[in-house]
NUZASE-269951 format. One line per 10 residues: number of its first residue (from 1); their letters; for each residue x, y, z of N, C-alpha, C, CB. Coordinates in pm, whole numbers, plus 50000, padded with zeros to 5 digits. Glycine has a CB too. Layout:
NUM = A = X,Y,Z,X,Y,Z,X,Y,Z,X,Y,Z ~ ...;
% end
This chain:
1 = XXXXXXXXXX = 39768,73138,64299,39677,73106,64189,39586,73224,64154,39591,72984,64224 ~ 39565,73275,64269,39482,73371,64222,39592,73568,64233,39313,73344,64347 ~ 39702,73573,64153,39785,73669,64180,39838,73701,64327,39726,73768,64129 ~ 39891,73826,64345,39987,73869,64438,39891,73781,64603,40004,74085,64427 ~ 39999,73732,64679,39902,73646,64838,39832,73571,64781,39787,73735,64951 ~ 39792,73487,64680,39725,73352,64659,39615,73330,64759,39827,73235,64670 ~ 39603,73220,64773,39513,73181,64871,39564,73110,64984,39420,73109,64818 ~ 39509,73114,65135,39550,73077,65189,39456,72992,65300,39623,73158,65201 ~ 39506,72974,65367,39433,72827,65482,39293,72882,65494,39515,72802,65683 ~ 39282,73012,65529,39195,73101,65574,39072,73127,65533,39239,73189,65572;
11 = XXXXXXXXXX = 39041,73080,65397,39019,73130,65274,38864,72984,65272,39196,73126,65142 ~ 38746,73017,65219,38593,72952,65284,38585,72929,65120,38439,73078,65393 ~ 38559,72780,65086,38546,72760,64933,38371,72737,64957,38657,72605,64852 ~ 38315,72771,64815,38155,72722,64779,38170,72672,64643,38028,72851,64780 ~ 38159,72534,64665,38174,72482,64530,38044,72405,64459,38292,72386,64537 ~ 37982,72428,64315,37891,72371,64231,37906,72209,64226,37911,72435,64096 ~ 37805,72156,64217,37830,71998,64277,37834,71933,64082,37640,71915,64422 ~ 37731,71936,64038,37748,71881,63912,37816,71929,63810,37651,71864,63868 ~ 37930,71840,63741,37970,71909,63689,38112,71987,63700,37888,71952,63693 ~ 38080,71992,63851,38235,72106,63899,38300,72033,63978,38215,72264,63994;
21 = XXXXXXXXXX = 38221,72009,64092,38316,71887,64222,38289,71737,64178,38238,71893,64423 ~ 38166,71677,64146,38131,71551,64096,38180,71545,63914,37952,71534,64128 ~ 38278,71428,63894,38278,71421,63762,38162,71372,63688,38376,71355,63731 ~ 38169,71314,63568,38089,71324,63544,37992,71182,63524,38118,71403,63470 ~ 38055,71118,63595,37935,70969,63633,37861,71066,63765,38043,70758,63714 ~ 37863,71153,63786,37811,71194,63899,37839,71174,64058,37715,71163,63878 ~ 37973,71103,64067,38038,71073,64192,38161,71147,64203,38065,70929,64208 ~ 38251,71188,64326,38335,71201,64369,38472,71129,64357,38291,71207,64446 ~ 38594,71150,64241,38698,71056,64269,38733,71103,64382,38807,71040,64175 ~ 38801,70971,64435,38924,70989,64551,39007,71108,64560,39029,70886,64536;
31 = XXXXXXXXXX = 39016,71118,64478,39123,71266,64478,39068,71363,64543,39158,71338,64336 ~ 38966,71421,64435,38837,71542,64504,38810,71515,64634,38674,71537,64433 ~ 38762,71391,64654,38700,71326,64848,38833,71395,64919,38698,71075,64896 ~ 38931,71332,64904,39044,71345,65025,39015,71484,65006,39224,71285,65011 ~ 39084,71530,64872,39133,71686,64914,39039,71785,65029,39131,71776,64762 ~ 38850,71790,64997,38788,71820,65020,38779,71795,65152,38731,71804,64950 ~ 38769,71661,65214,38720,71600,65369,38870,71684,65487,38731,71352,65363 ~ 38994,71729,65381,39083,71817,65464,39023,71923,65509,39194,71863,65401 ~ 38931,71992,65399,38984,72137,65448,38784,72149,65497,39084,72286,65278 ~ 38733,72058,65539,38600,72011,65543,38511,72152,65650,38605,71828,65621;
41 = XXXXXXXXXX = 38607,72215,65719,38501,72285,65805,38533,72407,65738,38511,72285,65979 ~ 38570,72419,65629,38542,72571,65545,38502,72519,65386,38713,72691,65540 ~ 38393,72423,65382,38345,72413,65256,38204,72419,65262,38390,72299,65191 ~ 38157,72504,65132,38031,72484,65134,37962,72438,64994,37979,72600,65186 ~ 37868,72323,64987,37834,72287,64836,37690,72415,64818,37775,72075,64816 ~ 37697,72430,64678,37560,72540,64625,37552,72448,64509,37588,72743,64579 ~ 37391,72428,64526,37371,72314,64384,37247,72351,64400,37406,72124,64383 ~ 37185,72319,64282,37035,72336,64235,37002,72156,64279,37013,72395,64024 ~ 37007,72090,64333,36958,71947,64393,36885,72027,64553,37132,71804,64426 ~ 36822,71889,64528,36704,71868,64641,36813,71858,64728,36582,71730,64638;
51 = XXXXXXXXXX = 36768,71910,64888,36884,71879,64993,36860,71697,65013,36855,71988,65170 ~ 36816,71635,64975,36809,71491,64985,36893,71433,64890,36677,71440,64968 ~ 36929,71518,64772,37041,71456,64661,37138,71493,64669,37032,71470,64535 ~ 37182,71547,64833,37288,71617,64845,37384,71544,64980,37237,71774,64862 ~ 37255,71485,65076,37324,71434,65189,37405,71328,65186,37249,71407,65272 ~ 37402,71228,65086,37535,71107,65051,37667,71199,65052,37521,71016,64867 ~ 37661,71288,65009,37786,71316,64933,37832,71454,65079,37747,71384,64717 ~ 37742,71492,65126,37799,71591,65236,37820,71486,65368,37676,71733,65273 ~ 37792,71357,65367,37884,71281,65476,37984,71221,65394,37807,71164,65570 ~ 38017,71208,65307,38127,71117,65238,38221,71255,65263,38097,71043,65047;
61 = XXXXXXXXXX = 38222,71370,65266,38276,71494,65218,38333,71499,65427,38123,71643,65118 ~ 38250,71461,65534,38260,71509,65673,38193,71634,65618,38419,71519,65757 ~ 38123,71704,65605,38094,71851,65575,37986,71876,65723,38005,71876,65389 ~ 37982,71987,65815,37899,72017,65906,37849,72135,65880,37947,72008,66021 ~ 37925,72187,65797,37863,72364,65794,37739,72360,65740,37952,72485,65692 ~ 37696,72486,65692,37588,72555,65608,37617,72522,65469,37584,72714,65626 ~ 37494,72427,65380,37479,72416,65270,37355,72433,65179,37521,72330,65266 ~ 37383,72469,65039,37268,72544,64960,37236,72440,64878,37303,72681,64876 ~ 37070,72461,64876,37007,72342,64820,36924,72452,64662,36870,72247,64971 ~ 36886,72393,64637,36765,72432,64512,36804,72623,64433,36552,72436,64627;
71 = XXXXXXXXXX = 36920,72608,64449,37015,72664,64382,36972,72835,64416,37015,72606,64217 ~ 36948,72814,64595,36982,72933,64676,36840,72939,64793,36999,73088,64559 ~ 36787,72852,64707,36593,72856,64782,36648,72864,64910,36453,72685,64767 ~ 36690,72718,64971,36702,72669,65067,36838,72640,65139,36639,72584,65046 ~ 36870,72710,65259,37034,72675,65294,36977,72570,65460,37170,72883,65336 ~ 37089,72509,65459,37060,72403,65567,37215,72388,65616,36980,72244,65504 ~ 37169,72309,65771,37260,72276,65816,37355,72130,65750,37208,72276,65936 ~ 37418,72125,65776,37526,71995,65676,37489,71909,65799,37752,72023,65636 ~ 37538,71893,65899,37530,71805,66042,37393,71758,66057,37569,71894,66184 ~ 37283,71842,66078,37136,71788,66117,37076,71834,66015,37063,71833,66252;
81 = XXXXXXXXXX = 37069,71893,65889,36980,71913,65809,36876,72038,65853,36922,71785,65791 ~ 36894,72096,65974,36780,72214,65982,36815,72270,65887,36764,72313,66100 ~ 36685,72374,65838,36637,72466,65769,36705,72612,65858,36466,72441,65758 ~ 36798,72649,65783,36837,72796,65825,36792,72906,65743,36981,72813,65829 ~ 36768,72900,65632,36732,73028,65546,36595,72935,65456,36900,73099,65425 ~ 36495,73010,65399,36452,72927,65317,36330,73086,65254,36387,72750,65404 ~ 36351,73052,65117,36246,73151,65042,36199,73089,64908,36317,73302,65006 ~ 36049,73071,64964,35992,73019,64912,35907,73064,64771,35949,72985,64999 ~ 35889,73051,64663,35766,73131,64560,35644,73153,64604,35729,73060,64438 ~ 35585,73307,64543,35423,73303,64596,35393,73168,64540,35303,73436,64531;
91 = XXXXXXXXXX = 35301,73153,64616,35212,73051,64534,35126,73100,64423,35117,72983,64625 ~ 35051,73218,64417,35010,73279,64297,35095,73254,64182,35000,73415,64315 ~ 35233,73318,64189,35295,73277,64099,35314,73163,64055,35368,73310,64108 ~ 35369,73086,64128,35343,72918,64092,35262,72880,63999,35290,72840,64195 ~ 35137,72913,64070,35014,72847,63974,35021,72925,63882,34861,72836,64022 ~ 35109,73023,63782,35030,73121,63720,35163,73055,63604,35003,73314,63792 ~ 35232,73018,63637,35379,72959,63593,35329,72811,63532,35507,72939,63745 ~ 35248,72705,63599,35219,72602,63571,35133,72600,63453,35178,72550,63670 ~ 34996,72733,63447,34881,72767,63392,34977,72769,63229,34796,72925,63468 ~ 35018,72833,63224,35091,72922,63074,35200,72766,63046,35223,73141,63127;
101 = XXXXXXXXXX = 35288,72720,63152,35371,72629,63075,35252,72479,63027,35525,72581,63192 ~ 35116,72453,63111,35015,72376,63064,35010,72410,62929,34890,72392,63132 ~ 34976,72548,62943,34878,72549,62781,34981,72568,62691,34750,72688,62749 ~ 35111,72606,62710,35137,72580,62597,35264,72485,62564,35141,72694,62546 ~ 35302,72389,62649,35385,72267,62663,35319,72202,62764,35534,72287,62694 ~ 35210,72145,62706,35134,72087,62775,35233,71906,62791,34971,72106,62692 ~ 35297,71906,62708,35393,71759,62725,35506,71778,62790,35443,71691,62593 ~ 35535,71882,62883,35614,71904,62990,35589,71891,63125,35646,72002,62981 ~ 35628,71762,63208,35651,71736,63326,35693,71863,63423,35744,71637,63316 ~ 35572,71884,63432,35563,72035,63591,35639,71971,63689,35370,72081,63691;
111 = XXXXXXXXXX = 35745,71996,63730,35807,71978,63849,35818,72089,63954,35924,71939,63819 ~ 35783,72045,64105,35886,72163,64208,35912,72114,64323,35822,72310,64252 ~ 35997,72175,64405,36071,72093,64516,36057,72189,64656,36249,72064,64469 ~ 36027,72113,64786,36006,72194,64869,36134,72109,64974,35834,72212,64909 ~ 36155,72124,65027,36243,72063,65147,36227,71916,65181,36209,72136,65277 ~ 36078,71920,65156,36053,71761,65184,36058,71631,65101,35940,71752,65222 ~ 36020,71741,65009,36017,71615,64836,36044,71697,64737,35845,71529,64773 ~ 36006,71614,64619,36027,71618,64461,35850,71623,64407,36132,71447,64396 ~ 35811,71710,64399,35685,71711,64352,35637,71698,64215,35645,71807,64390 ~ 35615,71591,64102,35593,71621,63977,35461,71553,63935,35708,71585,63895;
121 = XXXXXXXXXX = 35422,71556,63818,35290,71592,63778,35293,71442,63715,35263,71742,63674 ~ 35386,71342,63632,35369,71219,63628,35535,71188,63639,35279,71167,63499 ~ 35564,71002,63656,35669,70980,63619,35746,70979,63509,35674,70917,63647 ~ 35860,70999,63453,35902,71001,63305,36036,70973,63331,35879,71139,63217 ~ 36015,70947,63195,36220,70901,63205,36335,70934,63291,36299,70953,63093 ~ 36343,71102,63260,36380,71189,63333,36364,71173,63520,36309,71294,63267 ~ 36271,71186,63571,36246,71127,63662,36279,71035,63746,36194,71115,63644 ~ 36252,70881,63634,36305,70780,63685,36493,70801,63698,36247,70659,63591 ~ 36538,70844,63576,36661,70838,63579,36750,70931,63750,36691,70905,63418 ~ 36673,71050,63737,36705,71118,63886,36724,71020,64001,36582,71213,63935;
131 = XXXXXXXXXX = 36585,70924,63985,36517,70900,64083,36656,70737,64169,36321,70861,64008 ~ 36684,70677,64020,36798,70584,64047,36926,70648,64062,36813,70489,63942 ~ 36971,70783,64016,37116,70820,64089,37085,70816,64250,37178,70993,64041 ~ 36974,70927,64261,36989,70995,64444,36840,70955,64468,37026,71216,64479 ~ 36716,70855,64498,36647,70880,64534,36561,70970,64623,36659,70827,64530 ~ 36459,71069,64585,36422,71143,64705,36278,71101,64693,36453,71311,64708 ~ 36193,71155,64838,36032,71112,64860,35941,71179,64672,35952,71241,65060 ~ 35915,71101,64627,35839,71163,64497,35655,71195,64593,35836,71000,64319 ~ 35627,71263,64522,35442,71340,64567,35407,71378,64418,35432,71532,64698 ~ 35286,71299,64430,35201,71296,64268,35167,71436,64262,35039,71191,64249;
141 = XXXXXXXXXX = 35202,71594,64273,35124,71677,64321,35168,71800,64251,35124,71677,64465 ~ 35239,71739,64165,35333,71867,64065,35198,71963,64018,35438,71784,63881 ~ 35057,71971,63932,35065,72066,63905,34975,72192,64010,35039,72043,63777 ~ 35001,72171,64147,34960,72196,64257,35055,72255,64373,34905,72090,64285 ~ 35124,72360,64314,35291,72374,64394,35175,72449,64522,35473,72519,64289 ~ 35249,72437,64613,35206,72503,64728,35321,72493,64867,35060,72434,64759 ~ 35395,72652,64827,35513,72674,64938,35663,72616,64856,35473,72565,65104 ~ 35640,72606,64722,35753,72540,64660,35891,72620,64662,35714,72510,64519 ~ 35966,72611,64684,36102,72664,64677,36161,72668,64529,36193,72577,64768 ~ 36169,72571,64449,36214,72608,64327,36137,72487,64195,36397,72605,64345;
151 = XXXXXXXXXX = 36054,72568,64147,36030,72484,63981,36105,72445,63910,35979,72540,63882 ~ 36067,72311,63888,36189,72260,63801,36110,72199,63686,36296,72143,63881 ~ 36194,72208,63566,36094,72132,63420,36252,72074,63325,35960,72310,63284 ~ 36214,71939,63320,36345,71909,63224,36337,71839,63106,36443,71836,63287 ~ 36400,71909,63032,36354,71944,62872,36438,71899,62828,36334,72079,62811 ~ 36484,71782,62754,36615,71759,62673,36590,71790,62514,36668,71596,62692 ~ 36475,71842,62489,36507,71885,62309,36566,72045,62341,36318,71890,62174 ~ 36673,72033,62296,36741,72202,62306,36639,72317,62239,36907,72215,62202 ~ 36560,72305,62150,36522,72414,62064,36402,72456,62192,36463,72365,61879 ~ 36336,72322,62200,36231,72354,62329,36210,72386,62409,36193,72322,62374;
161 = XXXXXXXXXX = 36387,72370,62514,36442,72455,62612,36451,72587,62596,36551,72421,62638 ~ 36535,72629,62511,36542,72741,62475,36379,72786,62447,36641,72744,62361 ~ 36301,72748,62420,36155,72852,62362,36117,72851,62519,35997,72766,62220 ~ 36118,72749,62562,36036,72745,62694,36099,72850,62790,36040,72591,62767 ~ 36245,72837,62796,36311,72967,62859,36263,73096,62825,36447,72974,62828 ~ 36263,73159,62719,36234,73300,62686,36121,73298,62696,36271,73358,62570 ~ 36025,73183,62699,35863,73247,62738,35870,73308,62874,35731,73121,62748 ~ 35913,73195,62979,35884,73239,63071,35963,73359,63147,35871,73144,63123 ~ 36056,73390,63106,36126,73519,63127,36097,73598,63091,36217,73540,63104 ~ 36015,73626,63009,35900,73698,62912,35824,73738,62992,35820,73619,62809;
171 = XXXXXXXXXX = 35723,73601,63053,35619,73603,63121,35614,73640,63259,35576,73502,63107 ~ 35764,73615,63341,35769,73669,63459,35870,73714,63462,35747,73605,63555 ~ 35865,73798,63461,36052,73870,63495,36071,73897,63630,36097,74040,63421 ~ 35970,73923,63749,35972,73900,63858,36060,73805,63943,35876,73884,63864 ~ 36027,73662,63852,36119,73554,63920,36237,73500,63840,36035,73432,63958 ~ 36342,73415,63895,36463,73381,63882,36430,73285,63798,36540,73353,63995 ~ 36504,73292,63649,36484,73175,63593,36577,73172,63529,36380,73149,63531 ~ 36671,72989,63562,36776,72976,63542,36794,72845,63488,36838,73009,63638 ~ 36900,72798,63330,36928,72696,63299,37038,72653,63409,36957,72699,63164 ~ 37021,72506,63464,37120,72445,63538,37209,72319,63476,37051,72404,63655;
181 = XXXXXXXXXX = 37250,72333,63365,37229,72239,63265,37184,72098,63253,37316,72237,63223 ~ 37200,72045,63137,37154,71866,63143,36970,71868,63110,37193,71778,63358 ~ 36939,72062,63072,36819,71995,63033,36717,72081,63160,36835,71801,63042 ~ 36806,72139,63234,36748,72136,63374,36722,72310,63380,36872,72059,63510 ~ 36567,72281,63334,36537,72478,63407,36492,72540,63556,36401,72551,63328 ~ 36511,72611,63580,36475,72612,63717,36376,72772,63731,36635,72603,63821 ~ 36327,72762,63836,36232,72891,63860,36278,72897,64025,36031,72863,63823 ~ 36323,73010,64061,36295,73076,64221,36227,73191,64240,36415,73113,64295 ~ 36238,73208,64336,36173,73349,64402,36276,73475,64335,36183,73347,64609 ~ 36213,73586,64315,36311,73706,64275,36389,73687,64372,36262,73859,64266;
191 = XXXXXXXXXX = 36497,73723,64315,36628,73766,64373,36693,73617,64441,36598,73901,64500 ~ 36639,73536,64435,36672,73362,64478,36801,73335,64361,36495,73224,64438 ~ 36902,73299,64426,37012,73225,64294,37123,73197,64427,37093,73368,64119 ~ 37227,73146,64354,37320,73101,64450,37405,73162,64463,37365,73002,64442 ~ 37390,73325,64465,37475,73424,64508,37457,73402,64679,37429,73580,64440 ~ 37313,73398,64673,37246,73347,64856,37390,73308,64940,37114,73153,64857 ~ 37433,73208,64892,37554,73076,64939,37661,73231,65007,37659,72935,64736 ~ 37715,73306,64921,37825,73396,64954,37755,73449,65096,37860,73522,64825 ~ 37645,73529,65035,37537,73661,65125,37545,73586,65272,37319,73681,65055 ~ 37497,73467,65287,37476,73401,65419,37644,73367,65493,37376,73245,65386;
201 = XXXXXXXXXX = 37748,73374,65431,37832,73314,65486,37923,73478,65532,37900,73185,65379 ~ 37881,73537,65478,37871,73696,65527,37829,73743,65634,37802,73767,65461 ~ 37704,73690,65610,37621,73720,65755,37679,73662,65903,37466,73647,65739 ~ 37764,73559,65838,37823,73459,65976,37947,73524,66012,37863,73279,65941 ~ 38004,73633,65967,38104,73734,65968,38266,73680,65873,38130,73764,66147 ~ 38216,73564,65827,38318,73566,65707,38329,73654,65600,38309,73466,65645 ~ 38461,73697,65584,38445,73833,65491,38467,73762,65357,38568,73974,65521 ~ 38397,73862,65266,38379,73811,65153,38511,73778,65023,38279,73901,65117 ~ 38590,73865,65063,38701,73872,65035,38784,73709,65028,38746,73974,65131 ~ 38690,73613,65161,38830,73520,65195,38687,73395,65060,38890,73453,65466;
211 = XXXXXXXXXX = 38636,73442,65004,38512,73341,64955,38557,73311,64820,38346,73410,64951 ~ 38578,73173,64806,38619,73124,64685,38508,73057,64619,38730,73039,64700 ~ 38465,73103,64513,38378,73034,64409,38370,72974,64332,38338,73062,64365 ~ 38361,72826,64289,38397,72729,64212,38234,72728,64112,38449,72580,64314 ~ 38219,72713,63987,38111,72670,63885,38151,72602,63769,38041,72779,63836 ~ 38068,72579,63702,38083,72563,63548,37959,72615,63475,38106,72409,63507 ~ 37823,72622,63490,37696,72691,63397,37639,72779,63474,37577,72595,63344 ~ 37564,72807,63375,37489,72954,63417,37425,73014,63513,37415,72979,63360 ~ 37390,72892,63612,37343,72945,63760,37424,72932,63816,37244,72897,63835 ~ 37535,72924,63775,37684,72947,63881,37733,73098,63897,37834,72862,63808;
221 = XXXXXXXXXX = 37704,73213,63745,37723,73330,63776,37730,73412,63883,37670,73363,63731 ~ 37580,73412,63981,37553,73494,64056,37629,73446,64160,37426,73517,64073 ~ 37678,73323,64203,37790,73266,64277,37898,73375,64280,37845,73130,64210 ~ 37954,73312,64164,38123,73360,64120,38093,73556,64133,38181,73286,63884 ~ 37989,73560,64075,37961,73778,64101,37961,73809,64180,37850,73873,64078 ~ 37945,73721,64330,37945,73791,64452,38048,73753,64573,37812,73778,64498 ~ 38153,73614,64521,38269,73574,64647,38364,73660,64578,38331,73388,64675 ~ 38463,73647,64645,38545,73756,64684,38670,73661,64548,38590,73776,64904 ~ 38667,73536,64524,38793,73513,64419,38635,73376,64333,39023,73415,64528 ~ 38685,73393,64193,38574,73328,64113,38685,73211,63990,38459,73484,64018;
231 = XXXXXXXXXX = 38636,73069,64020,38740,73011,63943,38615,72931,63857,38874,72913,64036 ~ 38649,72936,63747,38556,72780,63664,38655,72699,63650,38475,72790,63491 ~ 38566,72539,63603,38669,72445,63576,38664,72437,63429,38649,72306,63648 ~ 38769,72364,63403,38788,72307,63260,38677,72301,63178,38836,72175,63260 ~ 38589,72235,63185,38447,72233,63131,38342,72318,63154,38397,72133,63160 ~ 38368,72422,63191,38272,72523,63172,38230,72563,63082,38290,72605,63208 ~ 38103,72616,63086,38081,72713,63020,38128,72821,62936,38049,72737,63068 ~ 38114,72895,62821,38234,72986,62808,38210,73110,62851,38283,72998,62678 ~ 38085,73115,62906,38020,73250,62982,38071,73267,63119,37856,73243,62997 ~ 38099,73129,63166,38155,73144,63316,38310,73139,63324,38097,73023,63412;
241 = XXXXXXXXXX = 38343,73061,63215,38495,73118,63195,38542,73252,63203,38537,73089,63077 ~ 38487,73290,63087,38453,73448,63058,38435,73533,63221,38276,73456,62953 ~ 38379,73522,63333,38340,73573,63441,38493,73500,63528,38165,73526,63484 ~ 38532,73387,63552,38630,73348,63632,38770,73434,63631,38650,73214,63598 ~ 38824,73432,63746,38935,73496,63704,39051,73380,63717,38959,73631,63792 ~ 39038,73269,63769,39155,73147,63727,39069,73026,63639,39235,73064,63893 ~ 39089,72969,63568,39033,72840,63532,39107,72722,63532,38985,72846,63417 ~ 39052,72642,63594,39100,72509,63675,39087,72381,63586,39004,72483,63814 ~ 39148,72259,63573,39124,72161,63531,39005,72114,63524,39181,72103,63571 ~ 38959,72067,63423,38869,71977,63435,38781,71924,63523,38908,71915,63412;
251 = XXXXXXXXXX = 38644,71886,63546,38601,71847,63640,38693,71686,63649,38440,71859,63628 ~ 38659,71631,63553,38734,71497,63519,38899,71478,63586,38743,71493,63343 ~ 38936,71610,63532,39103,71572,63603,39143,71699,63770,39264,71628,63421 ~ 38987,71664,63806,39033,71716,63977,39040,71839,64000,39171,71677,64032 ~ 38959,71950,63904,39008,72075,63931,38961,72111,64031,38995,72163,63848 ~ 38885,72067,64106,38870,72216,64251,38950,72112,64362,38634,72279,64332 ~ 39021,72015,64332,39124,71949,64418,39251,72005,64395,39134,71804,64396 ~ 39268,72064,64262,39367,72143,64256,39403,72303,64303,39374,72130,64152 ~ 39258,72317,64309,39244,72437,64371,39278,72505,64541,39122,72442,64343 ~ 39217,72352,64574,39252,72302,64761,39390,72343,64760,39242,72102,64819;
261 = XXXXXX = 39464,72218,64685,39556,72201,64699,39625,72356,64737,39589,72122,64595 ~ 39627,72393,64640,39739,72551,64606,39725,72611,64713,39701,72675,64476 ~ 39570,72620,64778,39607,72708,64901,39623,72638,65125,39452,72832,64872 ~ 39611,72479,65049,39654,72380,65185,39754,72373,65201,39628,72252,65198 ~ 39871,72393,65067,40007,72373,65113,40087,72458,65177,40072,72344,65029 ~ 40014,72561,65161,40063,72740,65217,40113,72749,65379,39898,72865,65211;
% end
């Protein structure tokens, strides 16, 4: 699939959860589960979710390894949940991020997420709706980040997204600021993205070469720029298409099960 030697048994997948491995009611078909729970001690999920909107689906998966939460902040163990890597925002910045998106979208729900909770400033639709897929601990304490791992603000008028994006990329170019789609902006620490996911599985002496990268939007880039083979699915993006070098079915019709597949049967 991926030209001359394909892929083979050997070979450590990191796959995007919304969107890419979850269709799009936000669950796992059967198909994806089996394929995945095979090849289970060389997978790793990288998602911009709280590690609490992540643990249903990394025991349905058997997953024990190292997994990326808040779309690179935070990597954890799959088995017990310790904290193995974690980089957090100054807090200066934080507050200096909250100050400017106050004054001037002052009708934007300040969100940020630390390991323990979901921190936002009131409840809202948005919110609630999160809050009934994956419940996590909510803290009234959004516009008060302190030690936050990644800001989150979700915006469903597109024009607003977009303004709110280029302000603050404007305003800090220091830090990581990334659409995750569905509405969903995110803020990390410089140099924070889910390239992290590859870098750490490096460090564990997997070569990068054997690292397969699965996405579909735009904080999937720094992913797919740094494993060693880069696939989008069907519904991607056309920017991450554009970056993939195979593109896979559909999230809908099983593509990173198809992907398993090609290199389990080897």
């Amino acid at each position: 699939m991926f030209g001359k030697g394909g892929l083979t048994m050997t070979n450590y997948l990191v796959s995007d959860l919304d969107h890419t491995l979850l269709n799009e009611r936000g669950a796992l078909s059967p198909v994806t589960q089996a394929a995945v729970a095979a090849v289970a001690d060389r997978v790793m999920l990288a998602s911009a979710r709280h590690p609490g909107q992540m643990t249903v689906l990394i025991d349905q998966l058997g997953l024990t390894g190292p997994q990326v939460a808040l779309n690179g902040a935070l990597i954890f163990a799959g088995a017990s949940g310790e904290t193995l890597r974690a980089q957090p925002i100054d807090d200066r910045d934080a507050q200096a991020v909250v100050e400017l998106v106050a004054e001037r979208f002052g009708e934007v729900n300040f969100t940020w997420m630390d390991a323990a909770a979901w921190h936002v400033s009131f409840v809202d639709a948005a919110v609630e709706f999160d809050q009934c897929l994956v419940p996590v601990p909510l803290a009234m304490d959004g516009l008060k980040p302190a030690g936050a791992l990644m800001l989150l603000m979700i915006v469903s008028d597109p024009g607003m997204f977009q303004t709110l994006g280029q302000l603050l990329k404007s305003a800090f170019p220091k830090l990581t600021i990334s659409p995750a789609g569905d509405g969903y902006l995110t803020i990390t620490a410089m140099g924070v993205d889910k390239g992290r996911a590859v870098d750490y599985l490096v460090s564990t002496g997997i070569s990068r070469a054997k690292v397969v990268a699965v996405g579909d939007d735009e904080n999937d880039l720094p992913l797919l720029n740094r494993a060693g083979h880069a696939a989008a699915v069907g519904n991607a993006a056309s920017v991450v298409k554009q970056r993939a070098q195979v593109l896979l079915p559909t999230n809908e019709e099983d593509g990173v099960a198809t992907l398993i597949k090609s290199w389990s049967s080897i």
